[in-house]
C-alpha positions as CSV (number, residue, x, y, z in Angstrom):
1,X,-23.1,-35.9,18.9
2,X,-22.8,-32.5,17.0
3,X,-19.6,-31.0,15.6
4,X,-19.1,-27.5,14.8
5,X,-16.9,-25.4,12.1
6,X,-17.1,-21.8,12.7
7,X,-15.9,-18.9,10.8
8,X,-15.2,-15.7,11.7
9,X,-13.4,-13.0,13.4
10,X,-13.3,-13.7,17.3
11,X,-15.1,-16.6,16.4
12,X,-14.0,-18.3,19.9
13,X,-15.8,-15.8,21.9
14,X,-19.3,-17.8,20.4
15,X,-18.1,-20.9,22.6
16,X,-15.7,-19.4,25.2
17,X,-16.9,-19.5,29.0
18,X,-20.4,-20.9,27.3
19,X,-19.6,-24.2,25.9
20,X,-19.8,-27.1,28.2
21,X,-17.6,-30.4,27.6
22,X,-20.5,-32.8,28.6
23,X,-22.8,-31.9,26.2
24,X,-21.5,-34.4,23.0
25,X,-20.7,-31.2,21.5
26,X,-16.9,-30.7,19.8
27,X,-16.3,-27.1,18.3
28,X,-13.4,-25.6,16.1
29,X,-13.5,-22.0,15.0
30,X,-11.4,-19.8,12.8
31,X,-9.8,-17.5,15.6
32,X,-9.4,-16.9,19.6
33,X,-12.0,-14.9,21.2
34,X,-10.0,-11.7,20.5
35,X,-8.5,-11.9,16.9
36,X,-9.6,-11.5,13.5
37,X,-9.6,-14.2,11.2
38,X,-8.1,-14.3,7.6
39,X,-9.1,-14.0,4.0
40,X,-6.7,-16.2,1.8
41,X,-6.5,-16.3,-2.2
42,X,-6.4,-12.8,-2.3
43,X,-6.2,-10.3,-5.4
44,X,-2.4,-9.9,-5.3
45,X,-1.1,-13.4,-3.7
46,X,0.6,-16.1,-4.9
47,X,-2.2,-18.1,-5.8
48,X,-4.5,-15.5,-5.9
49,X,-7.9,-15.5,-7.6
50,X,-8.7,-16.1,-11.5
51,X,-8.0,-13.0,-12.9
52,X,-11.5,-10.7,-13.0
53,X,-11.8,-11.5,-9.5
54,X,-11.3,-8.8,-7.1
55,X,-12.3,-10.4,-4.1
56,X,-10.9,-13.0,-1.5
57,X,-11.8,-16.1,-2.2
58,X,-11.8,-17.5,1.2
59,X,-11.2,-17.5,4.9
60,X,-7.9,-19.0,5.7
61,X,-9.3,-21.6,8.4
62,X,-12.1,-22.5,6.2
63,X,-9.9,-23.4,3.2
64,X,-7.8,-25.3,5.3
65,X,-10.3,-28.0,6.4
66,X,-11.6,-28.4,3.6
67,X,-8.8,-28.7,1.2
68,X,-7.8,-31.2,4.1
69,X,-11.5,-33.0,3.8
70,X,-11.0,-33.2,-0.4
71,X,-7.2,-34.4,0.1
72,X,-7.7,-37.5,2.9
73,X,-9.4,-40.5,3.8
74,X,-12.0,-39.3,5.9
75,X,-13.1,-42.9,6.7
76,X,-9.6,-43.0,8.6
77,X,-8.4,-39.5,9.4
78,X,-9.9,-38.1,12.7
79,X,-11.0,-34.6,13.8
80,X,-8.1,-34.5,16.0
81,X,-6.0,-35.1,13.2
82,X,-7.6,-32.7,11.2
83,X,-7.7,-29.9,13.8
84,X,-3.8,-30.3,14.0
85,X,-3.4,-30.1,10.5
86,X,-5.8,-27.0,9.9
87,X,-4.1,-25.4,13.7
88,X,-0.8,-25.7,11.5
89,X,-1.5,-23.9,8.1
90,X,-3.5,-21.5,9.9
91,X,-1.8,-20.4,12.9
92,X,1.7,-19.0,13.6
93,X,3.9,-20.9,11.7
94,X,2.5,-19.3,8.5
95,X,3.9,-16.3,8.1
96,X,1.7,-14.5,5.9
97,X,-0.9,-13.6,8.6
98,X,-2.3,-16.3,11.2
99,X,-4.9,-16.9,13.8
100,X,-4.6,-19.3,16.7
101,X,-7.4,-22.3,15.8
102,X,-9.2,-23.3,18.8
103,X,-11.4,-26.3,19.8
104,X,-14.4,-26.5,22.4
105,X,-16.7,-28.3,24.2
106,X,-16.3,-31.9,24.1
107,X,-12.6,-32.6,23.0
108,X,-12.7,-36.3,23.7
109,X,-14.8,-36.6,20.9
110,X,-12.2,-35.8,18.5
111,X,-11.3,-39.4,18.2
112,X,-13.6,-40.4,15.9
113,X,-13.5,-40.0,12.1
114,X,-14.6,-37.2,10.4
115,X,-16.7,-39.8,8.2
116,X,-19.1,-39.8,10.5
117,X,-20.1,-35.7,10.2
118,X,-19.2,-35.0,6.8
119,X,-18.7,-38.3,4.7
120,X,-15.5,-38.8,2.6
121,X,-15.1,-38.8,-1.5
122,X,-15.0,-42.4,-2.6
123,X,-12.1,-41.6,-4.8
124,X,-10.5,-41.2,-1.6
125,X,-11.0,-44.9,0.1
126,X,-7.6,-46.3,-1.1
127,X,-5.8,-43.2,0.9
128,X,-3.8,-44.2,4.4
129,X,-2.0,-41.0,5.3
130,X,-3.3,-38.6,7.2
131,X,-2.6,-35.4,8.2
132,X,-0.1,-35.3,5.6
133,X,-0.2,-31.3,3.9
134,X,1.8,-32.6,0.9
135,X,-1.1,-33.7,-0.4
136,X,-3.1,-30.2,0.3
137,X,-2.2,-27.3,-2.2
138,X,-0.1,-25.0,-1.1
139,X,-2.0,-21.7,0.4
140,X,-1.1,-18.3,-0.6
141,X,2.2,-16.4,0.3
142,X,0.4,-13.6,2.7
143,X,-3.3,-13.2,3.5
144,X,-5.9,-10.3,4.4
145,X,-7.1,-9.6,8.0
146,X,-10.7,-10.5,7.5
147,X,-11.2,-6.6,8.4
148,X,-9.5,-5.7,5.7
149,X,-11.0,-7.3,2.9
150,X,-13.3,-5.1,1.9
151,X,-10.8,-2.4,1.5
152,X,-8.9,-4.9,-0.4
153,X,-11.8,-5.0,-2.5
154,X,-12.6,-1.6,-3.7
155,X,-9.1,-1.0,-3.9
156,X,-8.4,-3.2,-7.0
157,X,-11.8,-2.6,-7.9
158,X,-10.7,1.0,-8.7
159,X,-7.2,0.1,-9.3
160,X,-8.5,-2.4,-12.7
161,X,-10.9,0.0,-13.9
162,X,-10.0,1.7,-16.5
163,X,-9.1,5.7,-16.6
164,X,-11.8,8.3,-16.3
165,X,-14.4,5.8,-16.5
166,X,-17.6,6.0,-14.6
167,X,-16.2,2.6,-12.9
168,X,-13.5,4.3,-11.3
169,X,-15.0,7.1,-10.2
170,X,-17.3,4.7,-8.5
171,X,-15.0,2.4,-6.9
172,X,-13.2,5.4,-5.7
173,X,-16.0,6.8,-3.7
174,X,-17.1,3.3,-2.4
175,X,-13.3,3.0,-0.8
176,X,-13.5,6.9,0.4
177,X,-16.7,5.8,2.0
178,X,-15.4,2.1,3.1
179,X,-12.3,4.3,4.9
180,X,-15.0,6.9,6.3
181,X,-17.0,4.6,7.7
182,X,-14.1,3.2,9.5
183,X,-12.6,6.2,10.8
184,X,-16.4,7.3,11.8
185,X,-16.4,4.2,14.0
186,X,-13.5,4.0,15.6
187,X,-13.3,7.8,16.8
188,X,-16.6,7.5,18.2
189,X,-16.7,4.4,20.2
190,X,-12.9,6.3,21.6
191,X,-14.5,9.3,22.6
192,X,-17.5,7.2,24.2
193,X,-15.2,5.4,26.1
194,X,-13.2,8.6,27.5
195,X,-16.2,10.5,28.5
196,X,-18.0,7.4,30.6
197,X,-14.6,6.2,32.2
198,X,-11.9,9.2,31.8
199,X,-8.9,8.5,30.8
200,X,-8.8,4.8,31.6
201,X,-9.3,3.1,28.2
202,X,-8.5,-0.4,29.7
203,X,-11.7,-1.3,29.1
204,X,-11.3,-1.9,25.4
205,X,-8.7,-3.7,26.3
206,X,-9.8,-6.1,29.4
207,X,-10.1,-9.8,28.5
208,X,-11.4,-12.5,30.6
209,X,-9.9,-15.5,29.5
210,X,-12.0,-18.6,30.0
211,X,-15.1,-16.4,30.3
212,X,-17.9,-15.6,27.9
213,X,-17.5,-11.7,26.8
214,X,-20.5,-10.0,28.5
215,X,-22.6,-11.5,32.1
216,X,-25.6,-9.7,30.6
217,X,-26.3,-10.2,26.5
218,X,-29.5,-8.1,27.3
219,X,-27.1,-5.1,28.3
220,X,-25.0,-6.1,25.6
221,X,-27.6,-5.7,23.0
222,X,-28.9,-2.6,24.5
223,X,-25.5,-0.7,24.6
224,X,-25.1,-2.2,20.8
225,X,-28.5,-1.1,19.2
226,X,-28.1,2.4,21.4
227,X,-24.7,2.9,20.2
228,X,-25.6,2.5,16.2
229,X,-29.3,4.3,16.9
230,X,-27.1,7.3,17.1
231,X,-24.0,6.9,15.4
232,X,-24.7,4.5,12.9
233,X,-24.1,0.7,12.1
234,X,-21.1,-1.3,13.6
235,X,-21.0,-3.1,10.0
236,X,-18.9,-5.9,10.3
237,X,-15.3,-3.6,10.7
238,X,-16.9,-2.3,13.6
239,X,-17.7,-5.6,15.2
240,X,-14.4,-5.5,16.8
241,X,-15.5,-3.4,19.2
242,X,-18.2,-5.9,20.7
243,X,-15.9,-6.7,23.5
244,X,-15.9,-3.4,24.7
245,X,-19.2,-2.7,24.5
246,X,-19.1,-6.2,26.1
247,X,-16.2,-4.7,29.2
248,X,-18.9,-1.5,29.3
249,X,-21.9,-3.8,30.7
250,X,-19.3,-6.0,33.0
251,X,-18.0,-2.3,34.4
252,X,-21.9,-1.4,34.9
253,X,-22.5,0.8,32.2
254,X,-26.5,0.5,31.2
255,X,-28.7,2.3,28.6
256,X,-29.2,5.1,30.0
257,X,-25.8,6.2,30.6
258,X,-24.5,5.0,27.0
259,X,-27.7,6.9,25.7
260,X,-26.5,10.3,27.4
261,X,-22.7,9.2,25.6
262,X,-23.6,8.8,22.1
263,X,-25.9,11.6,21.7
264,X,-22.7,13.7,22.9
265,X,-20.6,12.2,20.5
266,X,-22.8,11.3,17.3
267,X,-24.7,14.5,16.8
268,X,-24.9,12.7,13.1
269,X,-23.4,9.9,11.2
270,X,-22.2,9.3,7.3
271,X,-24.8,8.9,4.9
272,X,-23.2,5.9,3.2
273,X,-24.3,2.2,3.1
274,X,-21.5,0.8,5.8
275,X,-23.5,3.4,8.0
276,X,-27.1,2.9,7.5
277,X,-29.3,0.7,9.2
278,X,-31.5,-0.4,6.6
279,X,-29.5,-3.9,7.6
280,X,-31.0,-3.7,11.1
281,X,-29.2,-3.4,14.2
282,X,-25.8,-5.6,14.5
283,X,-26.9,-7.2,17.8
């Protein structure tokens, strides 16, 4: 049997519709197919990073199992157990920003001790409880949407650096560019969408629960990799915008068509690092 811990933004769409439950397979991820995930021991929370840092220190979900893992027994505490713990400090009941944990495949393995995947700390043997958050620290006050957090980021990168230094004029354009990038993105994919199906914009919206994303990952890919030929990379901001690209292909929307689209839209795109494609394509 295999278990899975996945991280990221949407990060049930990886297993959603796709995952059987026969297959000795058991799956957790950060998020619901259709939400971002959340950055946690942010610059500016209580707990927040050692000071210097200007960066999150981690996702939300992520540092939820595992300060559960360091904290229990894992010769006794179950993935069950766990997942209920790590559902609670993650999802709604914390108000500084949540995502709904999710689980996958086969659930009747969660049963069995998390021993078994990840091993336990020895120091830990002598521990009963489980499931018990009292003995987990206590997360931050609010946390970052996960799209965020490179805005977050520059912006106490530029805020900490001193005046009239070359620093802050750096930082300052890497934000501008960050925020350019975004804005570049979202208006495009927009108009792409109103000139292939009008004024109907339900399809960046459509959401087939229980169902992978796309039928076809081919047309997927293609609409992807045609989309940032011309207008530039999705970067990972602009990843949110797979399932619509995703809703394009299920509505019968192939190359050629999105091909005719972007070159309408994206007679050029921002010459900045969130928009090149020295990365390679996004899908």
């Amino acid at each position: 049997s295999q278990v899975f811990y996945l991280e990221s933004c949407e990060s049930g769409s990886i297993f959603e519709g796709i995952l059987p439950n026969n297959l000795n397979i058991y799956a957790t991820t950060a998020s619901n197919a259709q939400e971002s995930s959340w950055g946690t021991y942010c610059p500016g929370e209580i707990p927040g990073p050692p000071s210097g840092y200007d960066t999150c220190l981690g996702d939300l979900y992520s540092v939820a199992w595992m300060e559960d893992s360091d904290a229990h027994n894992l010769r006794v505490e179950t993935l069950g157990q766990q997942y209920q713990v790590v559902k609670k400090r993650t999802g709604t009941a914390n108000s500084g920003g949540s995502s709904h944990v999710m689980q996958y495949g086969d659930l009747g393995l969660d049963v069995e001790d998390l021993f078994r995947y990840i091993g336990t700390d020895p120091a830990n043997d002598n521990l009963t409880a489980t499931g018990d958050n009292s003995l987990v620290p206590a997360l931050a006050s609010k946390h970052v949407n996960q799209r965020d957090a490179d805005l977050v980021h520059f912006w106490h990168k530029f805020r900490n650096a001193p005046e009239r230094s070359a620093k802050k004029v750096e930082a300052q354009q890497q934000l501008a560019d960050a925020v350019s990038h975004r804005a570049h993105v979202d208006s495009s994919v927009d108009l792409i969408v109103k000139l292939l199906f009008g004024n109907n914009e339900d399809v960046k919206s459509i959401i087939r629960a229980g169902k992978p994303v796309v039928d076809d990952w081919d047309c997927l890919r293609s609409l992807v990799r045609t989309f940032e030929t011309h207008c530039g990379s999705l970067s990972q901001y602009g990843m949110k915008h797979m399932r619509t690209f995703g809703n394009m292909c299920n509505a019968g929307v192939n190359k050629e068509r999105m091909d005719v689209a972007t070159k309408q839209v994206c007679t050029n795109f921002p010459a900045n690092p969130w928009s090149s494609l020295q990365r390679g394509y996004s899908a």
